[in-house]
C-alpha positions as CSV (number, residue, x, y, z in Angstrom):
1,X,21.2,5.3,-31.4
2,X,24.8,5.6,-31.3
3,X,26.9,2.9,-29.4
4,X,28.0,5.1,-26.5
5,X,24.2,5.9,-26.0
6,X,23.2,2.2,-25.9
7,X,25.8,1.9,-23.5
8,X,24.9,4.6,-21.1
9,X,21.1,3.2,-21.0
10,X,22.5,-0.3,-20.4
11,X,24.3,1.0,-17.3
12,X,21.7,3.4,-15.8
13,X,19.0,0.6,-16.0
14,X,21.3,-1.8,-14.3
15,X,22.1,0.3,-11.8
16,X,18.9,1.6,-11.1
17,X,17.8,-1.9,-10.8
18,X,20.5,-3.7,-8.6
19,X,19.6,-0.6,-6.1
20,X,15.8,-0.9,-6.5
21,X,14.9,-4.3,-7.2
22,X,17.8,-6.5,-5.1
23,X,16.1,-8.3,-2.5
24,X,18.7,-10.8,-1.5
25,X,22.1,-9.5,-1.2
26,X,22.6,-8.2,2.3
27,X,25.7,-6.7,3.8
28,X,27.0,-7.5,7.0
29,X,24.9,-9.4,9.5
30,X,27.2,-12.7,9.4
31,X,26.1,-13.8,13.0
32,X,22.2,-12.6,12.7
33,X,21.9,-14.4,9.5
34,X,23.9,-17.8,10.6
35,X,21.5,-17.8,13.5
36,X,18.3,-17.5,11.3
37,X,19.9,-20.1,8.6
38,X,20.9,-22.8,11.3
39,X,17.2,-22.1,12.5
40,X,15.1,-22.9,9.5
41,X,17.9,-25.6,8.6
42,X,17.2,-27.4,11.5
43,X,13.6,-26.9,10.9
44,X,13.8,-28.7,7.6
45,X,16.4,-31.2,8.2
46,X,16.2,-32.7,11.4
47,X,12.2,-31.4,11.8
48,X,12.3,-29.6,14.7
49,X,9.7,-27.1,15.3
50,X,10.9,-23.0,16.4
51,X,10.0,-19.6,16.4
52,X,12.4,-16.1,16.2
53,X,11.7,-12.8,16.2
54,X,13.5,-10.6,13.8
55,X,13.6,-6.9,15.5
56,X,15.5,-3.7,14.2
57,X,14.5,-0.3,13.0
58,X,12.4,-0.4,9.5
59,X,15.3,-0.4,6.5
60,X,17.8,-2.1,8.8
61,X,17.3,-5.0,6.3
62,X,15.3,-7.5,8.7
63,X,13.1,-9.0,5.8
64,X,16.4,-8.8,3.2
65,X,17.7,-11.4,5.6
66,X,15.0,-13.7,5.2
67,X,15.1,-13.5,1.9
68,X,19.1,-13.6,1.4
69,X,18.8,-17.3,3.8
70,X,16.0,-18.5,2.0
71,X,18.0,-17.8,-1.7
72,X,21.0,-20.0,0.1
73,X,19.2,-22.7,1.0
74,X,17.0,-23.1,-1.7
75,X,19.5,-24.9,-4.2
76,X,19.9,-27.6,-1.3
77,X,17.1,-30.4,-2.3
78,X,16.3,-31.3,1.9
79,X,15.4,-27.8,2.1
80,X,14.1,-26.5,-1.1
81,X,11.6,-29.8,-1.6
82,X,11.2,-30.1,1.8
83,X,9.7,-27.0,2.6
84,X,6.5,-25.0,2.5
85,X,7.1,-21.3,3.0
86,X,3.7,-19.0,4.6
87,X,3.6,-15.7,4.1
88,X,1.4,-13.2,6.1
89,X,1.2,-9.4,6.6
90,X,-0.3,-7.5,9.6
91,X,-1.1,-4.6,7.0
92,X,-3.0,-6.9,4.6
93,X,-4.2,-9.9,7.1
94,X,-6.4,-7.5,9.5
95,X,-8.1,-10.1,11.2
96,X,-7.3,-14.3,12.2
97,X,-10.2,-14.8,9.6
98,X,-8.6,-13.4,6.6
99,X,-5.6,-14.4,7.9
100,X,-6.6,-18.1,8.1
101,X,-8.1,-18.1,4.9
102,X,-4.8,-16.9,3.1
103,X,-2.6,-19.7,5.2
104,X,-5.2,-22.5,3.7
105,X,-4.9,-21.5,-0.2
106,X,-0.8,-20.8,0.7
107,X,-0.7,-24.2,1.8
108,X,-3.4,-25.7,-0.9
109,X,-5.5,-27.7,1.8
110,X,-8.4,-30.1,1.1
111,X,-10.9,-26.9,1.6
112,X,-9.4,-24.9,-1.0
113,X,-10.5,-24.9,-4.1
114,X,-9.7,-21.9,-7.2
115,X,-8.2,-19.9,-4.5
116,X,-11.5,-20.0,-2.2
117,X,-12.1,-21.0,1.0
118,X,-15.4,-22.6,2.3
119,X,-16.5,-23.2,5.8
120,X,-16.6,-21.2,8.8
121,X,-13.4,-19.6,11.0
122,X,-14.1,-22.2,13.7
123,X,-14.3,-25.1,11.1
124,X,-10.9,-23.9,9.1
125,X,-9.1,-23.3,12.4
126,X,-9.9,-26.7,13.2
127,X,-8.8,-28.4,10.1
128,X,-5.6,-26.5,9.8
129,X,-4.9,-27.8,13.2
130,X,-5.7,-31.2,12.3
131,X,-3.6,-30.8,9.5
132,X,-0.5,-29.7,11.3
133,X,-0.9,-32.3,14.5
134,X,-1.5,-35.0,11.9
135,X,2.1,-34.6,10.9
136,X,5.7,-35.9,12.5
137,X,8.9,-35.3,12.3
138,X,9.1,-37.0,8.4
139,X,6.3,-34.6,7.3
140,X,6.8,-31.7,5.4
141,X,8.0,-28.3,7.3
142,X,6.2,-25.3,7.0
143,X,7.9,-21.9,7.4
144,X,5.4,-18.9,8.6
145,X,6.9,-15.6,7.8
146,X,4.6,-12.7,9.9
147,X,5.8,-9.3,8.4
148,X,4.6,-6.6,10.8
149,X,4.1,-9.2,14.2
150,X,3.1,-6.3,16.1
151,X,0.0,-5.8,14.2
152,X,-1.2,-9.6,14.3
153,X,-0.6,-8.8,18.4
154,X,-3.7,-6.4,18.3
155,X,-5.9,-9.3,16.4
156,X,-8.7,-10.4,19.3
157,X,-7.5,-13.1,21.7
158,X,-4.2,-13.7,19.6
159,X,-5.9,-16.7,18.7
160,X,-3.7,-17.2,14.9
161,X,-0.7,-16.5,17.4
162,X,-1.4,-18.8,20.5
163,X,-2.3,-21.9,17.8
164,X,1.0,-21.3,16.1
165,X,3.3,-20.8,19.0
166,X,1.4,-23.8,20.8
167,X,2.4,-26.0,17.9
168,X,6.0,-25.0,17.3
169,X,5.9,-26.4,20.8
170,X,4.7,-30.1,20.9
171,X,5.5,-32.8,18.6
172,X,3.8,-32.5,15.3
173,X,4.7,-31.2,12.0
174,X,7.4,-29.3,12.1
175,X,6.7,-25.5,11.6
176,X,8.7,-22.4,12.0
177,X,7.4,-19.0,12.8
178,X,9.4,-16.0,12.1
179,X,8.1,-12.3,13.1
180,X,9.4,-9.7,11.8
181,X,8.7,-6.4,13.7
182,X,10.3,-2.4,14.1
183,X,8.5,-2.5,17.9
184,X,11.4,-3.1,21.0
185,X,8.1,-3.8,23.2
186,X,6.1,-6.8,21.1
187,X,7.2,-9.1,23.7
188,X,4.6,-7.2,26.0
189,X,2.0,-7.3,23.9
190,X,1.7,-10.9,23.8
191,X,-0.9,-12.5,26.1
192,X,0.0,-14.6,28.7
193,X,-0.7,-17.8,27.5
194,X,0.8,-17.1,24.1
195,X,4.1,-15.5,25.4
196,X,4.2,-18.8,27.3
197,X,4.2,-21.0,24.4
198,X,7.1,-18.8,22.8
199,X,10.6,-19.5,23.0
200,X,11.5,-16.0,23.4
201,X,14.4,-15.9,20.4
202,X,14.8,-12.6,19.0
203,X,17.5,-11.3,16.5
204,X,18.4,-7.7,17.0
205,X,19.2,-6.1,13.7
206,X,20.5,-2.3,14.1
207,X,22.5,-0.4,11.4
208,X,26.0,-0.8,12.5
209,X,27.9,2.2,13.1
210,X,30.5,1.2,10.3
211,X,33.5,4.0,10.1
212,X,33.2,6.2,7.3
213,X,35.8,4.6,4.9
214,X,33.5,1.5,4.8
215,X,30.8,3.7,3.8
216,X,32.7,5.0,0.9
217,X,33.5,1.1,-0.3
218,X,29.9,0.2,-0.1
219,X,29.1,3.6,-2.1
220,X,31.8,2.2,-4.7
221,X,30.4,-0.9,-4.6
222,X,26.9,-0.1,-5.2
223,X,28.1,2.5,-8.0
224,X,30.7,-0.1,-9.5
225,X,30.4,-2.5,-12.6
226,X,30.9,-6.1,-11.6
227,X,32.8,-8.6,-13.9
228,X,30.9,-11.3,-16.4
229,X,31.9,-13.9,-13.7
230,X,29.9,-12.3,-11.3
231,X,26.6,-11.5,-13.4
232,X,26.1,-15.5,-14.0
233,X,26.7,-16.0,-10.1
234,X,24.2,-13.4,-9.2
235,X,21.6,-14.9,-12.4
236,X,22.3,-18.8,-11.2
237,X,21.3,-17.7,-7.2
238,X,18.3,-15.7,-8.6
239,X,17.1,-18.5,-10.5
240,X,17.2,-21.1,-7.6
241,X,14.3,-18.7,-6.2
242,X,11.8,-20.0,-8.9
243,X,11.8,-23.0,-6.3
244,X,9.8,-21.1,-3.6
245,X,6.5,-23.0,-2.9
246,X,4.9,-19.9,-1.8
247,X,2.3,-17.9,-4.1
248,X,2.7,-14.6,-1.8
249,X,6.3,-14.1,-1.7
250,X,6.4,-11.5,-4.5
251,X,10.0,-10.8,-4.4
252,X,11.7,-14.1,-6.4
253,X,9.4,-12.7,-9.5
254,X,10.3,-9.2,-8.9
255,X,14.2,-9.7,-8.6
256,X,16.3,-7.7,-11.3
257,X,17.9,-10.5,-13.7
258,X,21.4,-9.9,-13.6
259,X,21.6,-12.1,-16.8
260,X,20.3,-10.4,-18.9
261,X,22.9,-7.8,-18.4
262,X,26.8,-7.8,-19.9
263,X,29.7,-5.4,-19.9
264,X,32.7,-5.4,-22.4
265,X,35.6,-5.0,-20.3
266,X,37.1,-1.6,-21.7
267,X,33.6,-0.3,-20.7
268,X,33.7,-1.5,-17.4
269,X,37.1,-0.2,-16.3
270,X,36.6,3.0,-17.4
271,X,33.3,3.2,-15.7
272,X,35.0,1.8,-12.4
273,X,37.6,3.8,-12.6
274,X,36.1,7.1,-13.1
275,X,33.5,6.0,-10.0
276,X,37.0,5.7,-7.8
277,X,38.6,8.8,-9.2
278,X,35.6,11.0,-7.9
279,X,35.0,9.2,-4.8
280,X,38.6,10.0,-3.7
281,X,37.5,13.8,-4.2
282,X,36.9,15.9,-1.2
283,X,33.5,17.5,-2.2
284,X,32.3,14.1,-2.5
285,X,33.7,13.0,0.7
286,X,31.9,15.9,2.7
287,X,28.8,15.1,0.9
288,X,29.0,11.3,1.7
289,X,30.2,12.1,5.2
290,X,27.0,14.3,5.4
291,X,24.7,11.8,4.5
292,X,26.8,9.0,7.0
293,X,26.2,11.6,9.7
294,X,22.4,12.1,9.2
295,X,21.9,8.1,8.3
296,X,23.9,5.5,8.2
297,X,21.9,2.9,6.9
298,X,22.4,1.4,3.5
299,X,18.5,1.9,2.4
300,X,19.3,5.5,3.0
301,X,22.5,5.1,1.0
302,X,20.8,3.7,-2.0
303,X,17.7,6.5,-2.5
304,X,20.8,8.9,-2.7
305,X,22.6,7.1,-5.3
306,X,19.3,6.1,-7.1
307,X,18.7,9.9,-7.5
308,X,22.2,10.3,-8.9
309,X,21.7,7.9,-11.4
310,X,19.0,8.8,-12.6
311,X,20.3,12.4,-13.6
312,X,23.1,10.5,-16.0
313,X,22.0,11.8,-19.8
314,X,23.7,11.7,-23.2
315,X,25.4,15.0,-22.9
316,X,26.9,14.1,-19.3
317,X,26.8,10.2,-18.9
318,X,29.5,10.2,-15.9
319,X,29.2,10.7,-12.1
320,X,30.6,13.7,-11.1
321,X,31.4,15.2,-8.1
322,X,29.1,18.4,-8.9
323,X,25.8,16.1,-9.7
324,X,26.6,14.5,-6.3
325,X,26.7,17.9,-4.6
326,X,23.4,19.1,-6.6
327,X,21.4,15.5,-5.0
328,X,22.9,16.2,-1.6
329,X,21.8,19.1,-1.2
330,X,18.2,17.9,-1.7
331,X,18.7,15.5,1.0
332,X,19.8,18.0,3.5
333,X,16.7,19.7,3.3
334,X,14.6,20.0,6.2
335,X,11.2,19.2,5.6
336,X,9.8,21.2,9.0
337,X,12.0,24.3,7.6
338,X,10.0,24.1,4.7
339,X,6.9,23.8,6.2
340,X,7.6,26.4,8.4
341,X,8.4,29.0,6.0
342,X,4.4,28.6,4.6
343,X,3.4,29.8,7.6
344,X,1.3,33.3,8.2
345,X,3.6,35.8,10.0
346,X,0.6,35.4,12.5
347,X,1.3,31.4,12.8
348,X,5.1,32.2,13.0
349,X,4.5,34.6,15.6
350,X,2.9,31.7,17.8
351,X,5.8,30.1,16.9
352,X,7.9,32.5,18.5
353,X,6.0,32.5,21.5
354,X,5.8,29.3,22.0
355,X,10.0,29.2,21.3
356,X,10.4,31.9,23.9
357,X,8.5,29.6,26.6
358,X,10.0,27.0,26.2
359,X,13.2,28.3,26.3
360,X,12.3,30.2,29.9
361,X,10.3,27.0,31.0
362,X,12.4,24.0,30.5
363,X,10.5,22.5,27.6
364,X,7.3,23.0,30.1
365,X,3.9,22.1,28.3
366,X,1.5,25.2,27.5
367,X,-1.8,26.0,26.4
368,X,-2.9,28.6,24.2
369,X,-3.8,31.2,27.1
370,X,-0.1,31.1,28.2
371,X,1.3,31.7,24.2
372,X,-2.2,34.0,23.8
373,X,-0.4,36.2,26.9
374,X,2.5,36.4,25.9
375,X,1.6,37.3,21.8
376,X,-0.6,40.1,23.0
377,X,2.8,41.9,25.0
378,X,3.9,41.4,21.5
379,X,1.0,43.0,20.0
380,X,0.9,45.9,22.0
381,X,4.3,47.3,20.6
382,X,3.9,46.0,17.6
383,X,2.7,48.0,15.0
384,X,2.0,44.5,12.3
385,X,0.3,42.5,15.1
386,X,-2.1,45.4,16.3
387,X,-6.1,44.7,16.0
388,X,-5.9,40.5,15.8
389,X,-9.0,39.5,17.1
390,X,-8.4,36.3,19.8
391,X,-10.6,34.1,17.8
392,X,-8.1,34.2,14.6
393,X,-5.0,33.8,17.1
394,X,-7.1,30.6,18.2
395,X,-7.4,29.9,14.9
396,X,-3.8,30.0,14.0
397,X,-2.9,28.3,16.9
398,X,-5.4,25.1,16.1
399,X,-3.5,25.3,12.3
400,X,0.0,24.5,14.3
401,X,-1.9,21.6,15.6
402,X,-3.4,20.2,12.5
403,X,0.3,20.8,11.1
404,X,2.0,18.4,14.0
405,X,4.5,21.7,14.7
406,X,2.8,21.5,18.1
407,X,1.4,18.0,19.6
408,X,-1.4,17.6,22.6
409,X,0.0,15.8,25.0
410,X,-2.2,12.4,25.8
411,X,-2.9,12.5,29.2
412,X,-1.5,14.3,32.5
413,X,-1.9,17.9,33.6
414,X,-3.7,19.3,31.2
415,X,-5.9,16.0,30.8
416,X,-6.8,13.9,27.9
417,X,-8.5,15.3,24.9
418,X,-12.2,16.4,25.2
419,X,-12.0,16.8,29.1
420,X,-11.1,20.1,28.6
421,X,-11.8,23.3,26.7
422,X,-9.4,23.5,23.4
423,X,-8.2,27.0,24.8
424,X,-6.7,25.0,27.9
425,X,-5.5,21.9,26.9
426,X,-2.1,21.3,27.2
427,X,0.2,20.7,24.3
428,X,4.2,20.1,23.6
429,X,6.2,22.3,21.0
430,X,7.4,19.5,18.0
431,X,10.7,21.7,16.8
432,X,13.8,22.4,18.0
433,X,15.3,26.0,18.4
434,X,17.4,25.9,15.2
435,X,14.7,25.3,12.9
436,X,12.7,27.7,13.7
437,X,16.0,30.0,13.6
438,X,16.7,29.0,10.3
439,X,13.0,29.4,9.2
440,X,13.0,33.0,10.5
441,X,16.3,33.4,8.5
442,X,14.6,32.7,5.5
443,X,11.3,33.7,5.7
444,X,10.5,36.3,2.8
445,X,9.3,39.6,3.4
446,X,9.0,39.0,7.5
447,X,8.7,42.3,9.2
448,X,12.0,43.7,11.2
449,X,10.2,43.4,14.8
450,X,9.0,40.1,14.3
451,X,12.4,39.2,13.1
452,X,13.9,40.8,16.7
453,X,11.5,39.5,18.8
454,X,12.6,36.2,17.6
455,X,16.3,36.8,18.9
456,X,15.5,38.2,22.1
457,X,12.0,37.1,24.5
458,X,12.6,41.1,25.6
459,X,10.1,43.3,24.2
């Protein structure tokens, strides 16, 4: 393979990996993540016992923080030898029981044995307890990380939850619980007892609405080479994670190794430099400045740039403003456009219908004998709708359901679903106006009248 191939499959992998498989570098944040490293500091150090919630929108980076303060602490010995890490998952732990049962082989209790657990949910809740109370202040801390927290919520009579929260409270081992949830309401679902024994911390992390030039430096940054300096900072901090005591925290063993990477410096420059020249052009501004507009968080970011990458070959091994326009326009895409434009011209029609109603209506809900009325006006001067039996029409319009381009509403009115007959239950329209405009603009082959009746409710 000749040398400027080796050097364009060194680059793509490293790049593809750093925007993959880098679990600890987080941007921005500086006061959420002091809070949540003074937090488990003081937990480990001084052994007091607390609990946090970690809230925010899913890719805002909520576990990234985690993990960025638990790769800074590590290399201190209080922390890193003095601490047990527990990790659980409200998509994996359904229930206390397995729940339980994964917390005793995390923490390698007396009852374990060969990754087994033997007694009954009573009998381990008890000994984990007696565990945890037989400890003080001196004792090693344990560090409970509940992904999903909103999930372990709907477990029966929060018991996992109440026993945690009630011993993050008294004077035992010390223990910190951190939840990590995308729900703005998990305070509510908390029983009484247990949302007594909480001390109500809770980090809001929310993509912040950075101006657009900082946007473009985080896309050069993410794009950019860094310097040999810089690989054997990143390796060093990756290795410290080997010192997790944690057999379910995945990430310290999936973490790219920036060590095994290296640049020669005339390589590197010109990469960097040819990643500035076409960021400064103004197709690639709009493009970026489209994606800022539709998302402005960094997991978004990355999936754009990862596609980019990936379309660097041989013949053209350089970013270029025309491959970013090419990925972009993937991204602006609108997957309900798309969806819409499968329809039947009899499905669209509904469409239409429905459009028209809401547009006269407010947004009112409707059943299918108000869109069923208002199709067969349609029908009667139309020469492609004449002759549709009502029971295809229903059928069509039970397909927009099963698609989610219409939704039932839950309750109200119209009533829940199953108290009334399908032909009157009330239902909401899941579009707005300018998709299904666009839709009707591209539609192949869609009859003229259809296509009028669309601009005007007139017929």
């Amino acid at each position: 393979m000749p040398e400027a191939d080796r050097e364009l499959v060194s680059i793509r992998r490293f790049l593809k990996e750093r925007l993959q498989r880098d679990y600890t570098t987080l941007r921005g944040y500086a006061e959420e993540r002091s809070n949540v490293r003074l937090l488990l500091q003081r937990t480990a150090e001084m052994g007091e016992s607390n609990s946090l919630l970690l809230i925010g929108p899913r890719g805002s980076g909520k576990t990234t923080l985690i993990n960025s303060v638990l790769a800074d602490l590590l290399p201190n010995k209080s922390f890193g030898e003095n601490t047990l890490i527990v990790h659980l998952d409200g998509n994996l732990h359904t229930d206390d029981r397995v729940a339980l049962k994964s917390i005793t082989v995390q923490m390698q209790l007396e009852n374990a044995a060969d990754g087994k657990v033997f007694g009954s949910f009573a009998e381990n809740l008890a000994f984990l307890l007696q565990c945890l109370k037989s400890g003080g202040k001196n004792s090693k801390c344990v560090v409970f990380i509940l992904e999903e927290f909103d999930l372990f919520c709907a477990h029966h009579n929060q018991t996992l939850l109440y026993n945690l929260f009630d011993v993050s409270q008294s004077a035992q081992a010390p223990i910190c619980v951190l939840g990590v949830t995308c729900r703005l309401d998990v305070i509510e679902l908390l029983e009484k007892r247990v949302k007594s024994r909480f001390s109500h911390r809770q980090v809001f992390l929310f993509p912040s609405s950075q101006r657009f030039e900082e946007y473009v430096d985080l896309c050069k940054d993410l794009l950019s080479l860094p310097t040999g300096n810089s690989l054997l900072l990143a390796a060093e901090r990756i290795y410290n994670l080997q010192n997790i005591q944690s057999g379910a925290l995945y990430f310290s063993r999936n973490h790219f190794d920036s060590g095994e990477y290296g640049f020669s410096p005339r390589l590197r420059d010109a990469w960097n430099k040819q990643i500035c020249k076409v960021l400064a052009t103004q197709q690639a501004r709009s493009i970026l400045q489209s994606l800022h507009d539709f998302d402005i968080s960094e997991a978004y970011l990355k999936n754009f740039l990862f596609r980019l990458v990936a379309h660097l070959r041989p013949l053209s091994p350089h970013i270029t403003a025309e491959k970013m326009a090419a990925v972009g326009s993937q991204f602006e895409g609108d997957d309900k456009i798309e969806l819409l434009c499968g329809l039947s011209v009899l499905e669209l029609c509904l469409i239409i219908a429905i459009k028209h109603h809401s547009e006269i209506y407010d947004r009112d809900p409707f059943n299918f004998e108000i869109i069923y009325a208002r199709f067969s006006k349609f029908a009667k001067v139309s020469t492609t709708m004449q002759a549709v039996e009502r029971s295809i029409v229903l059928k069509a319009f039970e397909h927009l359901r099963i698609a989610e381009l219409i939704m039932p509403l839950s309750g109200g009115a119209g009533g829940g679903v199953g108290k009334v007959q399908k032909e009157f239950e009330m239902h909401k329209l899941a579009l707005t106006y300018g998709q299904i405009q666009h839709c009707v603009q591209r539609y192949q082959a869609l009859p003229t009248e259809v296509a009028q009746w669309a601009q005007s409710s007139l017929i």
